[in-house]
C-alpha positions in Angstrom: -29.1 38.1 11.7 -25.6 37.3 12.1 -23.0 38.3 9.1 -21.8 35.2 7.4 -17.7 35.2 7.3 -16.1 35.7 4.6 -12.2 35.5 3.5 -11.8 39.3 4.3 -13.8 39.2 7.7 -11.1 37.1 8.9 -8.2 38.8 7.2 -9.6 42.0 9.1 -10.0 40.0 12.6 -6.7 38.8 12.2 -4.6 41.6 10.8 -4.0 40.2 7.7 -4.0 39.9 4.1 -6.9 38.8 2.2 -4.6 37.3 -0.2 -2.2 35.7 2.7 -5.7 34.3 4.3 -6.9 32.5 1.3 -3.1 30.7 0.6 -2.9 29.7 4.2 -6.7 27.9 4.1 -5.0 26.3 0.8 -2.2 24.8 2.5 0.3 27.0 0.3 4.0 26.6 1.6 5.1 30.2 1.2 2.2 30.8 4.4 4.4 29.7 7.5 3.4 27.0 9.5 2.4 29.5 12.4 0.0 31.5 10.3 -1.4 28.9 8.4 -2.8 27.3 12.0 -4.4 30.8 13.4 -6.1 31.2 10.1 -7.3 27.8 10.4 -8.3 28.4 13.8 -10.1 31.7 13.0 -12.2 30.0 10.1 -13.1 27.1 12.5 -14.2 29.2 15.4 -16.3 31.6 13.0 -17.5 28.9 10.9 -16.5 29.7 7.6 -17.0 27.7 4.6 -15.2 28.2 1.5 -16.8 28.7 -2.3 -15.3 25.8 -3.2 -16.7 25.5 -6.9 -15.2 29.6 -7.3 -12.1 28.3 -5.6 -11.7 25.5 -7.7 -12.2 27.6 -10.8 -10.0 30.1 -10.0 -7.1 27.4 -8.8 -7.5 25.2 -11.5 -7.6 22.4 -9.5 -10.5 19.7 -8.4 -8.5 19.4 -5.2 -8.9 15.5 -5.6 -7.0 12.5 -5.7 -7.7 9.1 -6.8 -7.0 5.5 -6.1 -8.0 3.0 -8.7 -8.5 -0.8 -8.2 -9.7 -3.3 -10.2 -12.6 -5.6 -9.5 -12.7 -9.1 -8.8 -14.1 -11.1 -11.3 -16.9 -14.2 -9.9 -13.8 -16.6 -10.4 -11.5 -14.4 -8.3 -14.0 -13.3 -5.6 -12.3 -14.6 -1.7 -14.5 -14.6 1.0 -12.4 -12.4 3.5 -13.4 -9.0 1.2 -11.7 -8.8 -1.8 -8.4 -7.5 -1.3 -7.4 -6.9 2.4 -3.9 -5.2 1.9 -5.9 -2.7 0.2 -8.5 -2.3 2.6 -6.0 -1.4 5.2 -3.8 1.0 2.5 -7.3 2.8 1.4 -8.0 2.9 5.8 -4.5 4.8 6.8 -4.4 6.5 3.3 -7.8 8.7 3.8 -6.8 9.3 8.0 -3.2 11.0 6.5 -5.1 13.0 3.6 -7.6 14.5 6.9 -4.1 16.8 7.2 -4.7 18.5 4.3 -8.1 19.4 4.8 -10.1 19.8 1.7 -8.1 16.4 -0.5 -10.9 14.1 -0.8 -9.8 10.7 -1.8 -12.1 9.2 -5.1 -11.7 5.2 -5.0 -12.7 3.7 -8.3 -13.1 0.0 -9.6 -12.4 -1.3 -13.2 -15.1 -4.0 -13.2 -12.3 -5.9 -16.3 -8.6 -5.0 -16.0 -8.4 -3.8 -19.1 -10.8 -0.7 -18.5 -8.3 0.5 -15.6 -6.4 2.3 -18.0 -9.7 3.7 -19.2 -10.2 5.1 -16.0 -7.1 6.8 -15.5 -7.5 8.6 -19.0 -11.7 9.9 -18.4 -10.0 11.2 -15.3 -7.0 13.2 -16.4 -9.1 14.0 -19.8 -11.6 15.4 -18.1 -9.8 16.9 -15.2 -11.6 15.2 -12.5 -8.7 14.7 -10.3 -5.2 16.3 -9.7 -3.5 13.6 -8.8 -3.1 9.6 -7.9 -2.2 7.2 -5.7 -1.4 3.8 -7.6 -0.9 1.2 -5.1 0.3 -2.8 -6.8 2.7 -1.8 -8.9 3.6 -3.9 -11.8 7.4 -4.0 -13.8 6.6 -2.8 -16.9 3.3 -0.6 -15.4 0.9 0.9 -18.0 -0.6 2.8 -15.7 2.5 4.7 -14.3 3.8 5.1 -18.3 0.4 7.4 -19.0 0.7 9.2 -15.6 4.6 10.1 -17.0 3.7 10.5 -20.6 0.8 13.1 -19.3 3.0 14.5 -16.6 0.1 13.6 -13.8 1.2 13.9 -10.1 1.2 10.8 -8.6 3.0 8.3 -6.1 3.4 4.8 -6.1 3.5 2.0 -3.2 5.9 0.1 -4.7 8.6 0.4 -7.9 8.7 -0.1 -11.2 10.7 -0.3 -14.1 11.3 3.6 -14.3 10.8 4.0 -10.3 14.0 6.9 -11.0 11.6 8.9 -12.7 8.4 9.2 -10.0 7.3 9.1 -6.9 7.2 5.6 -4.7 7.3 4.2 -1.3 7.7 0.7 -0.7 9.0 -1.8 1.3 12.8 -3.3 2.1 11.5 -6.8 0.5 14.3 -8.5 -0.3 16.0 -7.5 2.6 12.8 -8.3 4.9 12.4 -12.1 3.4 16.2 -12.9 3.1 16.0 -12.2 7.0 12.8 -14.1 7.4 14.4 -17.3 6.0 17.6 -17.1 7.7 15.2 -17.1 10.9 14.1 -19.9 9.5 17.2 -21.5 8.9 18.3 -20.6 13.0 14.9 -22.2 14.0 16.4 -25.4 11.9 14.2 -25.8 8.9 16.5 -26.8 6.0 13.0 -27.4 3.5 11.7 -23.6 3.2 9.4 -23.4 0.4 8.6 -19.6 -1.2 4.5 -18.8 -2.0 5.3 -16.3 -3.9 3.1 -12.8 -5.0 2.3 -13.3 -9.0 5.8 -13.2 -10.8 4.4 -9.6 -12.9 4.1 -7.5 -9.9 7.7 -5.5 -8.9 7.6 -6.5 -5.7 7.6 -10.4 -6.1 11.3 -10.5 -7.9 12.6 -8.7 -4.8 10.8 -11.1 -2.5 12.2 -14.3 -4.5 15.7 -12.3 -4.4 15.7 -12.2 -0.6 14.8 -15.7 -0.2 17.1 -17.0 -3.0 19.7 -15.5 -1.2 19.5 -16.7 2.4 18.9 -20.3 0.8 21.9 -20.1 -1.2 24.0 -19.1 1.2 23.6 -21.9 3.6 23.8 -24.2 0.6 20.3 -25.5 0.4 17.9 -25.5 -2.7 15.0 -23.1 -3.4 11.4 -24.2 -3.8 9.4 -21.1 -5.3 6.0 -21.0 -6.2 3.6 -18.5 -7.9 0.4 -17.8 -6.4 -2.5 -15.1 -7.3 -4.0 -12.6 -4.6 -7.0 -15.0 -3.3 -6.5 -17.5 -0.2 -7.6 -20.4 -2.4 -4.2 -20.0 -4.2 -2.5 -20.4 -1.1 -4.7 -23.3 -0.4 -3.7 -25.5 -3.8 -0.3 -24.4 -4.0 0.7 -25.1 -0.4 -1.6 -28.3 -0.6 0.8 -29.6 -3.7 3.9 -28.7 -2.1 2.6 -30.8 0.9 1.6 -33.2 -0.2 5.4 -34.0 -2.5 7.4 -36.6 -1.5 9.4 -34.3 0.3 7.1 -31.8 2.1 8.1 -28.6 3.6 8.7 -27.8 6.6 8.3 -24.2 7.0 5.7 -21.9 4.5 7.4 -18.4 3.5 4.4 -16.4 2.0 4.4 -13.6 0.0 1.5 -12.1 1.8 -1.2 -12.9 4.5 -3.8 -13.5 2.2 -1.7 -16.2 0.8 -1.0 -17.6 3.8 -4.0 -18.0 5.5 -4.8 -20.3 2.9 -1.0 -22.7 3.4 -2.4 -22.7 7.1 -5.9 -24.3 5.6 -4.0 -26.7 3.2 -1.6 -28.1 6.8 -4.7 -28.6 9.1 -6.6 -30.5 6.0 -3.7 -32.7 5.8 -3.9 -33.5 9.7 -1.0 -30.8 10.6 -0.1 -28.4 13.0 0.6 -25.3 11.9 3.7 -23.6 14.1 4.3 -27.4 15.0 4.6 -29.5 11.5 4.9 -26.6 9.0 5.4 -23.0 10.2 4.3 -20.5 8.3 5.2 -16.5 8.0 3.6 -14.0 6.1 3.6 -10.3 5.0 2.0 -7.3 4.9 0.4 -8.1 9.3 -2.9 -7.9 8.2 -5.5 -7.5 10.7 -6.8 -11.7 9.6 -3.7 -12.6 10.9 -4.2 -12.2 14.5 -7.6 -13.8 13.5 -5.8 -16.9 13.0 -5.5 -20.2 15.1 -2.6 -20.2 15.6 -1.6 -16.5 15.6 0.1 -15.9 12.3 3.8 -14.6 12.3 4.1 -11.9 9.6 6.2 -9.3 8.4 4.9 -5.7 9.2 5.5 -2.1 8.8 3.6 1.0 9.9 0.8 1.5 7.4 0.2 5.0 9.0 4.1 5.9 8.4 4.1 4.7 4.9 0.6 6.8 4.3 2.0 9.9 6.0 5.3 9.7 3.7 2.9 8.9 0.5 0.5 12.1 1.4 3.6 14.3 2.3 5.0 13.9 -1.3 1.7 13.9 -2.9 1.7 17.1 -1.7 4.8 18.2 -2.5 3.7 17.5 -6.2 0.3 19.4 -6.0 2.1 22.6 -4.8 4.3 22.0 -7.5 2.2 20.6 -10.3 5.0 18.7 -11.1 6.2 15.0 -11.3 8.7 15.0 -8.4 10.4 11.5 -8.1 10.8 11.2 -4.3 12.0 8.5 -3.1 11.3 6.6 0.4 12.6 2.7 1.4 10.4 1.2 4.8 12.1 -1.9 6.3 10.1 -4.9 6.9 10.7 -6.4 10.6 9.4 -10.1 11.5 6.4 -10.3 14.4 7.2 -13.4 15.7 3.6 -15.2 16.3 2.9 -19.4 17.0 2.6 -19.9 13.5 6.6 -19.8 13.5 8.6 -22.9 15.1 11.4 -24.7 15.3 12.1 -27.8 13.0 10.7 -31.2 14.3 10.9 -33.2 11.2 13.5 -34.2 9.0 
C-alpha cells in the first residue's frame, strides 16, 4: 500500500522546509517564483491533496471570493439571459482566479435589490468569504461603503464616489465614446443621439461626458437618453427617438444590450441599420457578432481586465488589507456594418 504524501514527504524529496513547502502551495510572496513552481510540481506529480478544513483553520481564511448580482425581477427578465456583460465578466473572472489555485469564486443572487446588501453582511459576519469582486458600480455605492467601513478586501470594475480609497479597474469611457462620436461626426452624421446606461451607475456620467464633448465641439446639440439594462429599453427609447420629427441618424449606445434593441426599433420602422441609422455599442459582447448586420462596438480585453482585477485581489489577500490600486483600460472602436456613413439629412 502506497504512503499517502504529506507536506513533509515533499519537503524531504525536495530539500526543503516544511514550513517553506506549505507557504509556496499557499501562494505566499516571500516563496520565490522558482520554488513556489517545483513545489507545485512535486505535489502534482505525487498527488497530494491538502487538509483544507485544518488549513483553513489554521490560516484564518475561507480562501473564497465572492461576486454578488441581483436578480431580475418577471418585469425585468430579457430573453438573451439576464445580463450578458456579466456573463462574460463572471467567464474570464473564474479562468484568471484558476492561477491561484485553491480561490474558488461564490456567485450569489439577491432575488430583490434591497437584500444585496444583506448578502454582503451574512457573508463578512459570518466569515464565509475573504474577499469580493463587485462588478456595476454605482456613485454613491452602498455596497463598497460597508466593504470600507468593515475594511473587506475587495475590487471594483468600475469607480465610485470614493474610488481613491479602494481597489477598481475600469474602462477609459469618456474618452472611448468622445472618440466614438467624433467617428461619427467624420462618417458625416450631424444627428447623434446618446442611449445612455441608467444615469445612477458611475460609469454613465463619463459616457455622457465623452459624447457631450465631441458634440460640443463641432457645435451641434446633444440628444441623451436614459435606458435600463434590458434590450426592450433600447427598443422604446430608440423607437421614440425615431420616430421624432427629426430622427437620428446614427445610435450611440451605452452598451450592446441596449443596442441590440435600437437595431430592432430601425428594422420595425422599415430601416436599415448601417444604412439609415448606424448604430455602435459597448462592452463587444459575444450577441453582437450575432447580429444582422454585424454590430460595431467598443471593446476591451475581458481576459486583461480579469487578470489585473485577480492580481490585486491578491495583492489584498496576502495583505489582508484594503489596498486602493488603481488600473484605467482604453476602450478602442471595432468597426462592424452596423456603422456608416451619413445618407440623410
Amino acid at each position: 500500500m502506497s504512503t499517502k504524501p504529506t507536506l513533509k514527504s515533499i519537503a524531504a524529496d525536495l530539500g526543503l522546509s516544511i514550513t517553506t513547502v506549505s507557504r509556496a502551495l499557499a501562494g505566499y510572496p516571500d516563496v520565490s517564483p522558482k520554488t513556489r513552481e517545483r513545489v507545485r510540481s512535486a505535489a502534482d506529480r505525487v498527488g497530494y491533496v491538502p487538509n483544507e478544513s485544518a488549513r483553513r483553520l489554521v490560516a484564518g481564511r475561507t480562501n473564497a471570493v465572492a461576486l454578488v448580482l441581483p436578480y431580475p425581477s418577471d418585469e425585468a427578465y430579457d430573453p438573451y439571459v439576464n445580463d450578458p456583460f456579466i456573463n462574460e465578466l463572471l467567464r474570464h473572472l473564474s479562468h484568471a482566479l484558476q492561477r491561484l489555485l485553491q480561490i474558488d469564486l461564490i456567485v450569489s443572487y439577491a432575488h430583490r435589490h434591497d437584500d444585496m446588501l444583506n448578502i454582503y453582511q451574512r457573508f463578512v459576519r459570518g466569515h464565509r468569504v475573504d474577499a469580493f469582486f463587485v462588478p456595476r458600480t454605482q456613485v454613491p455605492d452602498p455596497r463598497v461603503d460597508y466593504l470600507l467601513e468593515n475594511g473587506v478586501p475587495f475590487v471594483c470594475h468600475g469607480r465610485t464616489e470614493h474610488s481613491d480609497e479602494h481597489a477598481w479597474v475600469d474602462t477609459d469611457a469618456r474618452s472611448g465614446f468622445a472618440a466614438a462620436t467624433r467617428r461619427l461626426l467624420e462618417l458625416g452624421h450631424e444627428r447623434i443621439a446618446l442611449l445612455n446606461l441608467p444615469t445612477e451607475y458611475f460609469t454613465s456620467t463619463l459616457r455622457a461626458s465623452g459624447y457631450t464633448d465631441s458634440m460640443s465641439a463641432a457645435g451641434l446639440p446633444v440628444n441623451v437618453a436614459s435606458c435600463d439594462l434590458r434590450m426592450e429599453s433600447g427598443y422604446q427609447t430608440a423607437l421614440s427617438l425615431l420616430q421624432s420629427p427629426v430622427r437620428p441618424t446614427a445610435l450611440l449606445c451605452g452598451t450592446d444590450i441596449v443596442a441590440v434593441g435600437a437595431m430592432r426599433a430601425i428594422r420595425e420602422l422599415g430601416l436599415a441599420p448601417g444604412k439609415d441609422v448606424s448604430v455602435v455599442g459597448a462592452d463587444n459582447l459575444p450577441l453582437s457578432r450575432l447580429l444582422e448586420p454585424d454590430l460595431a462596438s467598443l471593446t476591451y480585453s475581458y481576459e486583461d481586465i480579469s487578470a489585473v482585477m485577480v492580481d490585486m485581489l491578491e495583492h489584498q489577500l496576502v495583505e489582508r488589507t484594503i489596498i486602493p490600486d488603481h488600473h484605467l483600460f482604453d476602450f478602442q472602436l471595432i468597426e462592424r456594418e452596423s456603422l456608416g456613413p451619413c445618407v440623410s439629412h
